[in-house]
KESE-688480 format. One record per residue (C-alpha): residue number from 1; x, y, z. Coordinates in Angstrom, 3 decimals. Each point is the difference from the previous one (the first is absolute). Layout:
KESE-688480
{NUM,{X,Y,Z}}
...
END
This chain:
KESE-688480
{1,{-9.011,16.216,24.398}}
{2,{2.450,2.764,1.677}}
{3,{0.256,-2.075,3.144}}
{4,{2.701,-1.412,-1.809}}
{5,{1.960,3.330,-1.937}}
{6,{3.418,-0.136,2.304}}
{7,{-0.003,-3.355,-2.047}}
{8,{-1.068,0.895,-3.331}}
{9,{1.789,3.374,-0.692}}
{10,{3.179,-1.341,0.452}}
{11,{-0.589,-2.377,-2.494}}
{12,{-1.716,1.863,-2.543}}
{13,{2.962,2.085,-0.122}}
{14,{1.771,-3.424,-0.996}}
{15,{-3.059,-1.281,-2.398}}
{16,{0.518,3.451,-1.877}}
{17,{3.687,0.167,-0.402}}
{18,{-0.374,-3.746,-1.480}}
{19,{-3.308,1.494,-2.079}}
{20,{1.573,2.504,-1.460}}
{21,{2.976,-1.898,-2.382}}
{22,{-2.477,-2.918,-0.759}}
{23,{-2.825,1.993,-0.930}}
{24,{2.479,2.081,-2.554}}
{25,{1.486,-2.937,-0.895}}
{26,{-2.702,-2.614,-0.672}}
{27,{-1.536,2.857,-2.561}}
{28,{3.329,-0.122,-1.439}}
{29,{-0.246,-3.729,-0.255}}
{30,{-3.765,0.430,-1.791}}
{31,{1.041,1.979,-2.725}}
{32,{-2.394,2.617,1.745}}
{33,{0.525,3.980,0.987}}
{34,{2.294,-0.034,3.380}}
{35,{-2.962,2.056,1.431}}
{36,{-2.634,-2.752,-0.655}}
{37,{2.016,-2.143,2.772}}
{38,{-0.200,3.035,2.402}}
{39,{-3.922,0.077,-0.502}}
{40,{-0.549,-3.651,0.770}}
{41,{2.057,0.290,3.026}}
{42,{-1.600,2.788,1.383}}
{43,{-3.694,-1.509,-0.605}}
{44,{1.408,-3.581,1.229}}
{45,{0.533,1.659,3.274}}
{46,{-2.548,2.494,0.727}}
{47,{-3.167,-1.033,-1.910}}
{48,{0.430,-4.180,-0.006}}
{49,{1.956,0.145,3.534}}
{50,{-3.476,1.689,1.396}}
{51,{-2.311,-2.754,-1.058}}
{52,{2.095,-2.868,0.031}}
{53,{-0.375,-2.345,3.165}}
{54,{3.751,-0.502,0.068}}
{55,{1.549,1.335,3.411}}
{56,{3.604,0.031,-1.609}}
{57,{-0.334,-0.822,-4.043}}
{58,{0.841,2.810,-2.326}}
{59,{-0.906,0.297,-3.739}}
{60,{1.831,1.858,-2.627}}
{61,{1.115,-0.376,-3.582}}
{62,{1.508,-4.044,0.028}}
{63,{2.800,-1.018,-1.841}}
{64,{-2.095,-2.970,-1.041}}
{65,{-1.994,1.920,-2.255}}
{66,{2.798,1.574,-1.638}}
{67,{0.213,-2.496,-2.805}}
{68,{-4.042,0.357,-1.004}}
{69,{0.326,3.843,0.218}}
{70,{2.888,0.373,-2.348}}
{71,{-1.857,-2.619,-2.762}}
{72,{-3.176,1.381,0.322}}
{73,{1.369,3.975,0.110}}
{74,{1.689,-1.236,-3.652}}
{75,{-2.762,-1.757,-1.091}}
{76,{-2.997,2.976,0.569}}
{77,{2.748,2.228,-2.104}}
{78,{2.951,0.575,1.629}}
{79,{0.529,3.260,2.470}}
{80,{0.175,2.566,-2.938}}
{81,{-2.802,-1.342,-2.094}}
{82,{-2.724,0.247,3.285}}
{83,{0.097,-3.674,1.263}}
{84,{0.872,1.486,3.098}}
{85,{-3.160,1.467,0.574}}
{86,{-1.941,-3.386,-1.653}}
{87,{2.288,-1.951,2.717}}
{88,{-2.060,2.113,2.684}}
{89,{-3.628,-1.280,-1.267}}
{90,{1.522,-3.417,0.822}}
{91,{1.166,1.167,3.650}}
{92,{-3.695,0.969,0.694}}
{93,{-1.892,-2.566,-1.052}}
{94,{2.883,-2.607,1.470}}
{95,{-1.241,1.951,3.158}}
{96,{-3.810,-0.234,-0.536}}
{97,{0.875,-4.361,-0.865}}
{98,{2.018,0.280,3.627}}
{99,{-2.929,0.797,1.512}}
{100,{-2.609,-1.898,-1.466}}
{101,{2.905,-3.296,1.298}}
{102,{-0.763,1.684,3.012}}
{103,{-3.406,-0.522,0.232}}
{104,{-0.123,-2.502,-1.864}}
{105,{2.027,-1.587,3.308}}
{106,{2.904,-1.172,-2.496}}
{107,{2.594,1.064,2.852}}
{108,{1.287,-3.843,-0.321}}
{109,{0.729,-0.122,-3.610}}
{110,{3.822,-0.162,0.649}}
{111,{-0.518,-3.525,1.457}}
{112,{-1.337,-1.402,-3.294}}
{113,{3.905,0.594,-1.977}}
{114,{2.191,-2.585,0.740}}
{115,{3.057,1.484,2.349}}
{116,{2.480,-1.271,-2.790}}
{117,{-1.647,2.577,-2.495}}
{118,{0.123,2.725,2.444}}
{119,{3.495,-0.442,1.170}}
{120,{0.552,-0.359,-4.131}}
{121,{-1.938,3.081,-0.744}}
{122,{2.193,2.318,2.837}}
{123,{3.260,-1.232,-0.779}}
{124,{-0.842,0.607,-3.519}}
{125,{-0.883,3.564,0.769}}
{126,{3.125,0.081,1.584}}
{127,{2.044,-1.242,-2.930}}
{128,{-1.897,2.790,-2.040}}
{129,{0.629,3.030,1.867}}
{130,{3.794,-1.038,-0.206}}
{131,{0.569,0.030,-3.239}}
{132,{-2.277,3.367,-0.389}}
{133,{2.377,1.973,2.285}}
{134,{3.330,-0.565,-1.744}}
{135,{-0.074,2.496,-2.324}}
{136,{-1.047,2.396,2.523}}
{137,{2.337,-1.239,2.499}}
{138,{3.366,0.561,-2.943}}
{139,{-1.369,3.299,-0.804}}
{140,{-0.439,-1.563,-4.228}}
{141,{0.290,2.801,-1.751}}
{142,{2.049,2.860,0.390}}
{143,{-1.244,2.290,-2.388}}
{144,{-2.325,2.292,1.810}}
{145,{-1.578,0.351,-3.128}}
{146,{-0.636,-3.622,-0.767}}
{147,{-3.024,-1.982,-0.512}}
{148,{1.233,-2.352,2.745}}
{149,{-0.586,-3.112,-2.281}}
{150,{0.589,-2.246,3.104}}
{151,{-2.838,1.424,2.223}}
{152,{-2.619,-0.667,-2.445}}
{153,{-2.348,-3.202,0.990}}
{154,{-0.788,-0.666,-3.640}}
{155,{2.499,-2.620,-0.107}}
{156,{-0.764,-3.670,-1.276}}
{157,{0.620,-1.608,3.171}}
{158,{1.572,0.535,2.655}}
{159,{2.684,-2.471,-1.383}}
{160,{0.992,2.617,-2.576}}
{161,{-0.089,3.018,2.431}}
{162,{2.353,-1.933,2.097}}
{163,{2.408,-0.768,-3.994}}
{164,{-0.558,3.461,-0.002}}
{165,{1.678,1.002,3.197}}
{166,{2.511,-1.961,0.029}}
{167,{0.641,1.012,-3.683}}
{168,{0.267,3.828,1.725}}
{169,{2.257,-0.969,2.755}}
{170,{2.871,-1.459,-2.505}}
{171,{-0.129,3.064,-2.069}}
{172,{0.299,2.670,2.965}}
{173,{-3.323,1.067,-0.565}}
{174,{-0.317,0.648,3.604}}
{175,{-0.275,3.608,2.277}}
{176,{2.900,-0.742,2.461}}
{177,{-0.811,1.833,3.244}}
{178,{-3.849,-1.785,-0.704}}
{179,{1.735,-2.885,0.957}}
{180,{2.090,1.069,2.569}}
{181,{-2.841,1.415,2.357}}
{182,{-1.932,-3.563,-1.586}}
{183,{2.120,-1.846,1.313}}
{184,{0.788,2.061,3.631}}
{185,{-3.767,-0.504,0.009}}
{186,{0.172,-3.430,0.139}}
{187,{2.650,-0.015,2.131}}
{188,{-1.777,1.814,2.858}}
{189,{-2.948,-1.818,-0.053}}
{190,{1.315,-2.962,0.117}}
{191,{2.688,0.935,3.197}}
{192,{-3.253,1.809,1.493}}
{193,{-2.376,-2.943,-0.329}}
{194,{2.426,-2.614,1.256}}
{195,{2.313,1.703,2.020}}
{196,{-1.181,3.293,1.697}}
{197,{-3.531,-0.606,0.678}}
{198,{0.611,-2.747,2.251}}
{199,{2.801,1.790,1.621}}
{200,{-1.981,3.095,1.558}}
{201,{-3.700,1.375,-0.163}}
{202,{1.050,2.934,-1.721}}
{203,{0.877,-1.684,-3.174}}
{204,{-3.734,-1.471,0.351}}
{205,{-1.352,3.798,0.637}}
{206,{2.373,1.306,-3.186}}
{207,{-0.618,-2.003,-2.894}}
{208,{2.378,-1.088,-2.213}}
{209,{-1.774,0.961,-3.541}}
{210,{-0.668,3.395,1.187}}
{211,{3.962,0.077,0.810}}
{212,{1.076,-1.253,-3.409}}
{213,{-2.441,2.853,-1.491}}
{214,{1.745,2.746,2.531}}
{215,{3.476,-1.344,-1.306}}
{216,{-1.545,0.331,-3.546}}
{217,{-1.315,3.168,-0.350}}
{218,{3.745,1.123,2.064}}
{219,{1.873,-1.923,-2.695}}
{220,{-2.005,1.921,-2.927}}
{221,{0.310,3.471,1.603}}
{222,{4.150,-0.785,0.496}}
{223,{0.224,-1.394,-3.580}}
{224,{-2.319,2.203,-1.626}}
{225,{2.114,1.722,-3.127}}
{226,{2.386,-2.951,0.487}}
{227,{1.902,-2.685,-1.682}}
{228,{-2.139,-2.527,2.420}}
{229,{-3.432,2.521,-0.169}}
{230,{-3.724,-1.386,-0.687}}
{231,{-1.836,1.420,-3.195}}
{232,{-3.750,1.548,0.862}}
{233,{-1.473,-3.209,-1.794}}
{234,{2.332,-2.036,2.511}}
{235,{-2.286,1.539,3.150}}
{236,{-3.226,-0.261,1.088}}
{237,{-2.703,2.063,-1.414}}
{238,{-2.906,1.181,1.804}}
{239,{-2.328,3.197,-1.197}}
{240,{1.687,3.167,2.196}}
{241,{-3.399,1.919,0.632}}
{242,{0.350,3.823,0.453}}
{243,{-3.452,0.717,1.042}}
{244,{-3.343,-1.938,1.140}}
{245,{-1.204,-0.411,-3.735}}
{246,{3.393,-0.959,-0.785}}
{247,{-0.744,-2.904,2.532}}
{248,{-3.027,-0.931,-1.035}}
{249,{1.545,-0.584,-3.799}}
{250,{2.351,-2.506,1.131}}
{251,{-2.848,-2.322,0.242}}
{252,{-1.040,-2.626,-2.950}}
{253,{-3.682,-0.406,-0.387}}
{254,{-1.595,-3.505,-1.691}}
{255,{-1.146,0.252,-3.351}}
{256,{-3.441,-1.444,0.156}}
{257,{-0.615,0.105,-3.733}}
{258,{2.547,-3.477,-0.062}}
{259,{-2.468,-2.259,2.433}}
{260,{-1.744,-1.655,-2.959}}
{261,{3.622,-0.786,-1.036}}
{262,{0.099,-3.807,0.611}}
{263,{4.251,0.496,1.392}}
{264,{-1.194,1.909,2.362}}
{265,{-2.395,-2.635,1.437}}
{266,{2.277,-2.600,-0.311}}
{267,{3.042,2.467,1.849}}
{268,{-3.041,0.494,2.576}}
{269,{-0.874,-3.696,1.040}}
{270,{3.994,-1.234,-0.338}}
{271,{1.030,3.045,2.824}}
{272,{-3.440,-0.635,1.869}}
{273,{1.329,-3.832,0.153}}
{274,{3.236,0.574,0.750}}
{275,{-0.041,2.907,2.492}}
{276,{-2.550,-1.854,2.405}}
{277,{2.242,-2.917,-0.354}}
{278,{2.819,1.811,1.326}}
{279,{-1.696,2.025,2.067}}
{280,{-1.770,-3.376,1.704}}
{281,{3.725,-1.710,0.009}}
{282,{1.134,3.049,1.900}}
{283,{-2.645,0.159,2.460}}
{284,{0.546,-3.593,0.845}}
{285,{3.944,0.473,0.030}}
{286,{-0.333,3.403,2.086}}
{287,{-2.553,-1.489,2.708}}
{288,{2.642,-2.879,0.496}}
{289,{2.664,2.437,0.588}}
{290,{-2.582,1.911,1.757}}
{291,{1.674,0.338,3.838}}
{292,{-3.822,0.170,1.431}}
{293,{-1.305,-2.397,-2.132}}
{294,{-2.812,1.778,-1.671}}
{295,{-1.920,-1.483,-2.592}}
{296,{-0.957,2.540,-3.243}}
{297,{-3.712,-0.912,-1.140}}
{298,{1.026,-0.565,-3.692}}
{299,{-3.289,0.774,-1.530}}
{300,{-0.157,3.826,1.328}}
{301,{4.200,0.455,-1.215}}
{302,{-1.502,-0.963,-3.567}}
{303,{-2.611,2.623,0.273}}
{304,{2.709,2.948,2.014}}
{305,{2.670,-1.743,-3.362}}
{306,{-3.150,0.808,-2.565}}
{307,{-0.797,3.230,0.979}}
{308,{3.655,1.567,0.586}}
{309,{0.332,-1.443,-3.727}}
{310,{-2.995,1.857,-0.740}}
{311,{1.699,3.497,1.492}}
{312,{3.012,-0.524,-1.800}}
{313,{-1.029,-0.904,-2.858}}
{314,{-2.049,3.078,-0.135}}
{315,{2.927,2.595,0.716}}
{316,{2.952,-1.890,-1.665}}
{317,{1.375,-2.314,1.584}}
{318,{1.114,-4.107,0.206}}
{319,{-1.588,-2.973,1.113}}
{320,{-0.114,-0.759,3.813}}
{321,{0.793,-2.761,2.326}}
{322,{0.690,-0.542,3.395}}
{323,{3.804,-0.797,-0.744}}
{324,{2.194,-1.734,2.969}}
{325,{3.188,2.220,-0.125}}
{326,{-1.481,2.489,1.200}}
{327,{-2.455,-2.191,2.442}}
{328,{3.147,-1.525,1.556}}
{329,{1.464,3.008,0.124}}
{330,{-3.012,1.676,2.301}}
{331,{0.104,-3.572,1.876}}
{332,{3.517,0.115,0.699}}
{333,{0.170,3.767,0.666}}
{334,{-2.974,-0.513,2.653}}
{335,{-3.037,0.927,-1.411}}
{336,{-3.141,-1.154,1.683}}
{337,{-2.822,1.424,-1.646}}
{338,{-0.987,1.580,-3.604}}
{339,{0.418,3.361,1.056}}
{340,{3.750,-0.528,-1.095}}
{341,{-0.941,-0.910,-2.923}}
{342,{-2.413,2.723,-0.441}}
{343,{2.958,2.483,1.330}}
{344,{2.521,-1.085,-2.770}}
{345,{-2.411,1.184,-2.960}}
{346,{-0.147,3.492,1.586}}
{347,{3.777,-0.204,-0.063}}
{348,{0.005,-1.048,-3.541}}
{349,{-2.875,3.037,-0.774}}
{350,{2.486,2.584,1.835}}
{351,{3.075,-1.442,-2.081}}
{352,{-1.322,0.711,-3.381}}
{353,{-1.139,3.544,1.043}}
{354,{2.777,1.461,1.952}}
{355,{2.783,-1.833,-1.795}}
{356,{-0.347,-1.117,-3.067}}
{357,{3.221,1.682,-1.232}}
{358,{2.144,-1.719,2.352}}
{359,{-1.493,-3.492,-1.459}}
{360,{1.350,0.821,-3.355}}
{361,{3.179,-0.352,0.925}}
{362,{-0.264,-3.948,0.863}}
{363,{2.227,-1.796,-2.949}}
{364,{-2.414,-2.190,-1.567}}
{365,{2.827,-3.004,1.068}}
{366,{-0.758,0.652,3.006}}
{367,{-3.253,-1.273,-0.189}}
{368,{1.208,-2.726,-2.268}}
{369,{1.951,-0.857,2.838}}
{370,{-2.772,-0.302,2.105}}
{371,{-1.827,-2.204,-2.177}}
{372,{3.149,-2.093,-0.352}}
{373,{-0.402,-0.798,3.216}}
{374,{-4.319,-0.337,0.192}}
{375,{0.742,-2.091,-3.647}}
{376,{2.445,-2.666,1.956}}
{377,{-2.057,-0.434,2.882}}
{378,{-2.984,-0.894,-1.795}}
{379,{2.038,-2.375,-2.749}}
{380,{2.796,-1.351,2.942}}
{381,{1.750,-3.227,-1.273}}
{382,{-1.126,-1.777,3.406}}
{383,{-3.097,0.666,-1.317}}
{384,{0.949,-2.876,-3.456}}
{385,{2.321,-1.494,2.580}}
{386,{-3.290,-0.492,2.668}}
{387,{-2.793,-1.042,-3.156}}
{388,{2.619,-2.308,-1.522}}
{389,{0.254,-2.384,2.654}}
{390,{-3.772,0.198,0.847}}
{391,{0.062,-2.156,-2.550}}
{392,{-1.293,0.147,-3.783}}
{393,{-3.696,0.253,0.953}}
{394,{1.154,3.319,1.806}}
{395,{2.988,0.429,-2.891}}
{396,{-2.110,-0.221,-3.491}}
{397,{-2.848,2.963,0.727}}
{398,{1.976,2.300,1.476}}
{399,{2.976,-0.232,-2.263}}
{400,{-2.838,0.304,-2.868}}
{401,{-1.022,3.091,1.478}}
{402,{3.365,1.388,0.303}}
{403,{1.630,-0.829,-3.136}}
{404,{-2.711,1.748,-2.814}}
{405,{0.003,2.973,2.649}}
{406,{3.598,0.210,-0.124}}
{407,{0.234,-0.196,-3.792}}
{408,{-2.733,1.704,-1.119}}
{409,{-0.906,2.583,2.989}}
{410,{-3.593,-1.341,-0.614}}
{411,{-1.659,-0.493,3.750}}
{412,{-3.358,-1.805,-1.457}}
{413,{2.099,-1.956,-2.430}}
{414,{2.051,-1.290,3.580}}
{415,{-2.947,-0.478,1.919}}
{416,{-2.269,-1.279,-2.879}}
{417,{3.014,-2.915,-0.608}}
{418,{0.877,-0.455,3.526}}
{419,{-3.954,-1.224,0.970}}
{420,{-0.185,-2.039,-2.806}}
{421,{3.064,-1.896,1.220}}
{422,{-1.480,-0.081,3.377}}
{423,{-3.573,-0.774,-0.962}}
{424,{2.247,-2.831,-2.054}}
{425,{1.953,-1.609,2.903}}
{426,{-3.647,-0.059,1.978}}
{427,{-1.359,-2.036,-2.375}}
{428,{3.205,-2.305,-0.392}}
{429,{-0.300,-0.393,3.961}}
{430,{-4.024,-0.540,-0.267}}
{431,{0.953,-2.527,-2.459}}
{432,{2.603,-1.805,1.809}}
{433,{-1.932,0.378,3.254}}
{434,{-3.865,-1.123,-0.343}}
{435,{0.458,-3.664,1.104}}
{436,{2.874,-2.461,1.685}}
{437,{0.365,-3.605,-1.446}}
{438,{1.343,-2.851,1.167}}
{439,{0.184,-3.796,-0.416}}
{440,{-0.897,-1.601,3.688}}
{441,{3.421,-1.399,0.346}}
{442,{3.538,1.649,-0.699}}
{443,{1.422,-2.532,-2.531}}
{444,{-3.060,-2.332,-0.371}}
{445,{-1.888,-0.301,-3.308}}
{446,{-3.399,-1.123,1.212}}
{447,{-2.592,1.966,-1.559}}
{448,{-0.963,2.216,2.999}}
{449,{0.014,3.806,-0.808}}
{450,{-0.495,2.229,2.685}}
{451,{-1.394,3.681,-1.732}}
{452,{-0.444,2.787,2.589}}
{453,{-1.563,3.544,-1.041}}
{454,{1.739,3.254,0.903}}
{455,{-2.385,2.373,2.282}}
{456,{-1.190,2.117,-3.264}}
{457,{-0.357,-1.815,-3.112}}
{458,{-0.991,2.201,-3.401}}
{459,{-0.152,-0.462,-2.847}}
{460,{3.852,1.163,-0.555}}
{461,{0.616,-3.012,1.120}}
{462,{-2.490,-2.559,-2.674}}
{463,{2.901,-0.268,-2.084}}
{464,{2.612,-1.621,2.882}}
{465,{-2.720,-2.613,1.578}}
{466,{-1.212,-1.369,-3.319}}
{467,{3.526,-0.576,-0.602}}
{468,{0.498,-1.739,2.548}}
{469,{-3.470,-1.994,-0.461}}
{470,{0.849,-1.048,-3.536}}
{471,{3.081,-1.419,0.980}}
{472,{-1.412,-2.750,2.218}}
{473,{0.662,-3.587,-0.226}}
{474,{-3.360,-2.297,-0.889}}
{475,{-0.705,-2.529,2.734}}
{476,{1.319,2.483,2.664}}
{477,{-2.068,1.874,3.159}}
{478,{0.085,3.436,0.614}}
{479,{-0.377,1.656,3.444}}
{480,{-1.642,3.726,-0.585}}
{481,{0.602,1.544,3.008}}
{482,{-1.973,3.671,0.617}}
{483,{0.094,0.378,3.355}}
{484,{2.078,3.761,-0.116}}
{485,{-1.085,1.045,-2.873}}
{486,{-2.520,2.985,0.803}}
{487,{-0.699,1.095,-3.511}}
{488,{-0.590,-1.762,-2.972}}
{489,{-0.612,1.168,-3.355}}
{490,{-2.928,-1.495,-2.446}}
{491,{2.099,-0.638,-2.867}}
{492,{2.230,-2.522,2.618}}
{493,{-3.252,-1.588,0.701}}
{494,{-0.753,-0.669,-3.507}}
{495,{3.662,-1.159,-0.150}}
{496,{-1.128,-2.388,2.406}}
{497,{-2.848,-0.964,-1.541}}
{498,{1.269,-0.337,-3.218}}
{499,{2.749,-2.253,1.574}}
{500,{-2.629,-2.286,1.768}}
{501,{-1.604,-1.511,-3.536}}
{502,{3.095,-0.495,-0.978}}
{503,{1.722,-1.822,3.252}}
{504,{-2.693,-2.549,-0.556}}
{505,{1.189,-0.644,-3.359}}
{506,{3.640,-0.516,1.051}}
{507,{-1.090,-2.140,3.078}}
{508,{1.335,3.288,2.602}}
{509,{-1.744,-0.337,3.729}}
{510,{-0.352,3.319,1.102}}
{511,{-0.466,0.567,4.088}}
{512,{-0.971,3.806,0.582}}
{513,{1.054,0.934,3.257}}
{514,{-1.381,3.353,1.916}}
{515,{-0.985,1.579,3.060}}
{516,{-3.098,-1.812,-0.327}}
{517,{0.916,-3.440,-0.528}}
{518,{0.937,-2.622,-2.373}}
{519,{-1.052,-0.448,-3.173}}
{520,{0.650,-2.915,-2.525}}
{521,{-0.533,0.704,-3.457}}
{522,{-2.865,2.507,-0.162}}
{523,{-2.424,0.568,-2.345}}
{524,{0.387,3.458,-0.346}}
{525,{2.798,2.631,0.927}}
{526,{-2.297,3.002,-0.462}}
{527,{-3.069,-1.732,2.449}}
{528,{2.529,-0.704,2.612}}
{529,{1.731,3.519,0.005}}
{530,{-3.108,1.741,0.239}}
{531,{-0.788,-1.840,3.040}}
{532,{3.662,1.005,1.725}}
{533,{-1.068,3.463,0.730}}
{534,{3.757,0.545,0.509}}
{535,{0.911,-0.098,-3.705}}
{536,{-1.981,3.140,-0.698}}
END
């Protein structure tokens, strides 16, 4: 594993300076204690890094889960009434489900949801964690006093949060210097990302959210008493300890008195679902990207994702993934093995103990800043541009994932409606597609019907072929031709067999035609399929 170390050092250096913003700022997005999103990056690189099989993969708290964390924190009771702590008992026994995929060899469930739904399902993430950030990113609120009515995530919809924002901008109701260094954020991330880093490798070494934090926590020390200065509630907030007990109290511990509490089960399969679903998308994204072309066993990174969700679940923190902007980062930054990964998550550990005061003096639009940017890559409008002319089959499910996500910040709503769309247009297709018919002839009307069976043909598809039976002419020959179909269904048969008692009645020669031979009007459908050994 060290063999490689004048490799991976380098870039754990990078994979931390991008760690630290996202971690802070993804718990910001969940509604959840900024120190939860410290935890889960620190066991996403030291405890799931150390079992995973990934050479260059690293885990931490995703952005994807952002969404279910901030429902189900409100749900269990909010962050003042304990469903913090309830949330937890759901983060361990997510874990214990991961692993149980694991063995269960369930690494290729992500190949069983339609892309369209995925694709739907990240962009409206994306679309989600914007509208979450504004009223960090204006600073809403400038009473240091106030409730911050904004922040709260018990709105209606997201709809109304957004009525509700907008309703604050017009009326002032904004912290100006909040969206000054907001909107400097922005600014350097986006000349850093698109400008700088391809210009020189030292804008790849230095990173440009951990410069837009540096120029945040100067702009709040130079403002600070100011016409343009940042309130405390306007900064991050992470437990100062003073001592090793201190330490020790910043941690949340489950409440194991909620796991008969049917939310919590339900909170507990939904993240299970969804985190090894982004965690297998990752894997499969990162080992494409993936310079020496390594290929994660996805079974074992369900079982390293289950039992780092175990961990920090146990001492307080989010749900973990292996996430790909911090992957790519490590990939692009030269990592070769885990032991960057691994190195990172020491980092992290070393951050919260030696400096925690100098973290709470990061605006909080700083962050929102950051998660501007993370929000806009997932929900990109190449991305509609890109499903819109793939056509409506690609079109329909993922804009019905998309949409209820977007208005009612409801992931399993999204997901739920986006695979019944998809699960929709299969059957359409199955409909459309389980036989080709034909009159022998372009224009001529002579009675000869040519019917050839698709490959597979189930019983999706009884409905299309006695359609198509009914509606033949008496006195007229029909040509059955099976010869490619590989698997038919016993309800067609019967179809067929039904059809045969009545073709004599409307005078209809039938002429079955299959890998075996020719057939003219047989007696029986169901005798002569379980001869063709094929059809089974």
């Amino acid at each position: 594993m060290f063999k490689t170390i004048k490799n991976d050092l380098p870039a754990s250096i990078v994979v931390f300076f991008v760690a630290l913003p996202l971690c802070l700022g993804i718990a910001l997005a969940s509604g959840a204690p900024l120190f939860s999103g410290l935890i889960a990056g620190i066991v996403g690189g030291i405890v799931v890094a150390s079992i995973s099989g990934s050479a260059i993969g690293v885990s931490g708290p995703a952005a994807g889960l952002a969404a279910i964390v901030l429902a189900a924190i409100v749900t269990l009771g909010g962050l003042e009434d304990g469903g913090f702590e309830k949330f937890l008992v759901a983060v361990v026994l997510a874990g214990i489900i991961q692993i149980l995929l694991g063995m269960a060899r369930a690494g290729i469930i992500a190949y069983f949801f339609p892309s369209s739904v995925i694709k739907g399902m990240l962009t409206g993430i994306g679309i989600i964690i914007i509208l979450k950030q504004i009223p960090y990113f204006f600073g809403m609120d400038k009473n240091p006093t106030g409730n911050y009515e904004f922040l709260q995530v018990e709105w209606d919809n997201l709809i109304s949060g957004l009525l509700n924002s907008i309703n604050a901008l017009i009326s002032g109701n904004i912290n100006t210097g909040a969206t000054l260094i907001g909107i400097v954020s922005i600014g350097i991330l986006l000349l850093w990302s698109n400008i700088l880093s391809k210009k020189a490798k030292i804008f790849q070494l230095i990173q440009g959210p951990l410069v837009a934090v540096v120029i945040g926590i100067i702009f709040y020390l130079v403002t600070k008493g100011g016409t343009l200065g940042l309130f405390e509630n306007q900064l991050v907030s992470v437990p100062v300890p003073d001592s090793f007990d201190s330490f020790k109290g910043q941690f949340s511990f489950p409440n194991f008195s909620a796991i008969t509490d049917k939310n919590v089960w339900i909170i507990a399969f939904t993240i299970a679902i969804v985190a090894s679903l982004e965690t297998l998308l990752c894997v499969e994204a990162t080992d494409k990207l993936d310079p020496e072309k390594n290929v994660t066993p996805t079974n074992r990174e369900l079982i390293a994702q289950g039992t780092g969700n175990i961990i920090s679940g146990l001492i307080g923190g989010l749900p973990i993934t292996q996430v790909i902007v911090r992957s790519s980062a490590n990939i692009q930054s030269g990592g070769k093995s885990k032991v960057s990964a691994i190195i990172h998550g020491f980092f992290l550990l070393i951050s919260v103990i030696l400096i925690p005061t100098l973290l709470n003096k990061i605006p909080l639009a700083v962050l929102a800043a950051i998660l501007f940017i993370v929000g806009f890559k997932l929900a990109k409008p190449s991305t509609f541009k890109t499903m819109f002319k793939s056509g409506w089959k690609q079109w329909l499910p993922f804009m019905a994932t998309v949409l209820p996500m977007a208005i009612t910040g409801d992931l399993l709503l999204g997901i739920g409606l986006g695979l019944a769309v998809g699960i929709f247009v299969i059957l359409l297709k199955s409909f459309q597609n389980s036989h080709f018919l034909h009159k022998e002839g372009e224009d001529v009307d002579d009675g000869n019907i040519k019917m050839t069976l698709a490959e597979e043909v189930t019983f999706f598809n009884k409905a299309s072929i006695l359609k198509e039976l009914d509606k033949l002419p008496e006195n007229s020959s029909l040509e059955l031709d099976v010869r490619k179909t590989r698997y038919l269904d016993n309800d067609i048969i019967e179809i067929l067999e039904d059809f045969a008692f009545k073709a004599k009645e409307r005078n209809i020669d039938i002429k079955l035609v299959s890998e075996r031979g020719t057939v003219e009007n047989p007696d029986s459908y169901i005798e002569f399929f379980k001869l063709d050994k094929i059809k089974k």
